[in-house]
C-alpha positions as CSV (number, residue, x, y, z in Angstrom):
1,X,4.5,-5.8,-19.9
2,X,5.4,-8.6,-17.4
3,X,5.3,-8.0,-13.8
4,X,6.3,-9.8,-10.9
5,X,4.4,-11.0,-7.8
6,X,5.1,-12.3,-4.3
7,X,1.9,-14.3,-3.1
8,X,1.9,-15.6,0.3
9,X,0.2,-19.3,0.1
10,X,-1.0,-19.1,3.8
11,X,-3.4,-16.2,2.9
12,X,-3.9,-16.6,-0.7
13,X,-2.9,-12.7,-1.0
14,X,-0.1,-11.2,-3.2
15,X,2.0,-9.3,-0.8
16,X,3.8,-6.6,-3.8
17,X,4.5,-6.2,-7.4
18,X,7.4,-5.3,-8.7
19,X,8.4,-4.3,-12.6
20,X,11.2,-7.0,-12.5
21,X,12.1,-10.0,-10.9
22,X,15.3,-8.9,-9.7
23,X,13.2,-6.2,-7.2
24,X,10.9,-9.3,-6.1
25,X,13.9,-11.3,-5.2
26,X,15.9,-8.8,-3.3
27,X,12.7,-8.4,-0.9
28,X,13.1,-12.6,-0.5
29,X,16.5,-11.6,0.8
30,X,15.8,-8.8,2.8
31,X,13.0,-11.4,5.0
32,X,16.1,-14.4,4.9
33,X,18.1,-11.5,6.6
34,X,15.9,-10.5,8.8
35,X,15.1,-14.3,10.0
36,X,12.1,-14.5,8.4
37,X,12.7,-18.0,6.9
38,X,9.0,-19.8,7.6
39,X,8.0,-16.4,5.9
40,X,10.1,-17.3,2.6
41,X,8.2,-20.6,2.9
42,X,5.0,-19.8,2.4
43,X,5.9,-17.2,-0.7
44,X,5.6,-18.0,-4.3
45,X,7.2,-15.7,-7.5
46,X,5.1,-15.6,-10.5
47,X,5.2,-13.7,-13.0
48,X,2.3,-12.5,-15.2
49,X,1.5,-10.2,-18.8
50,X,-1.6,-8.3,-18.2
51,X,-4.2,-11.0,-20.3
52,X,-2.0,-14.0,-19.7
53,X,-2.8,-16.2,-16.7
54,X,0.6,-15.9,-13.9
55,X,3.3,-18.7,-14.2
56,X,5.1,-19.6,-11.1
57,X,8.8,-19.1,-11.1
58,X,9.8,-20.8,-7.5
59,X,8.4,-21.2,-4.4
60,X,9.4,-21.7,-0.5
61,X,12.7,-23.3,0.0
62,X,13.7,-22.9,-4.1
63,X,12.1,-19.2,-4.1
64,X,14.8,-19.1,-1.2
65,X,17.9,-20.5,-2.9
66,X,17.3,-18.2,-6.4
67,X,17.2,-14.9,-4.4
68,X,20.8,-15.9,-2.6
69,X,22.1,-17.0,-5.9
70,X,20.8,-13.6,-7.8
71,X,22.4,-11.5,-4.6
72,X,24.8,-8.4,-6.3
């Protein structure tokens, strides 16, 4: 089962989980809504399957860009 995670690279500290990436992403554009854009920066998507180590998906300003282009 693949999950994915938000990790914020300031604190080394995943900030949620979520079963699919589209969830993960909308909460990337609920922050860019908000203002939150140095926020967004700092965040990085992986995605992980319990006893695999996590890939990265996108980070910052590219993490950024792929939740406005998967916006429904």
């Amino acid at each position: 089962m693949t999950i994915f995670e938000l990790w914020d690279e300031r604190t080394g500290r995943a900030i949620g989980r979520w079963p699919t990436e589209a969830e993960a992403l909308a909460v990337v554009r609920d922050l860019l809504d908000r203002g939150e854009v140095l926020t967004v920066a700092a965040l990085v998507l992986r995605s992980a399957d319990w006893g695999s180590a996590p890939e990265t998906i996108a980070a910052g300003a590219e993490l950024g860009a792929r939740a406005r282009k998967n916006e429904l």
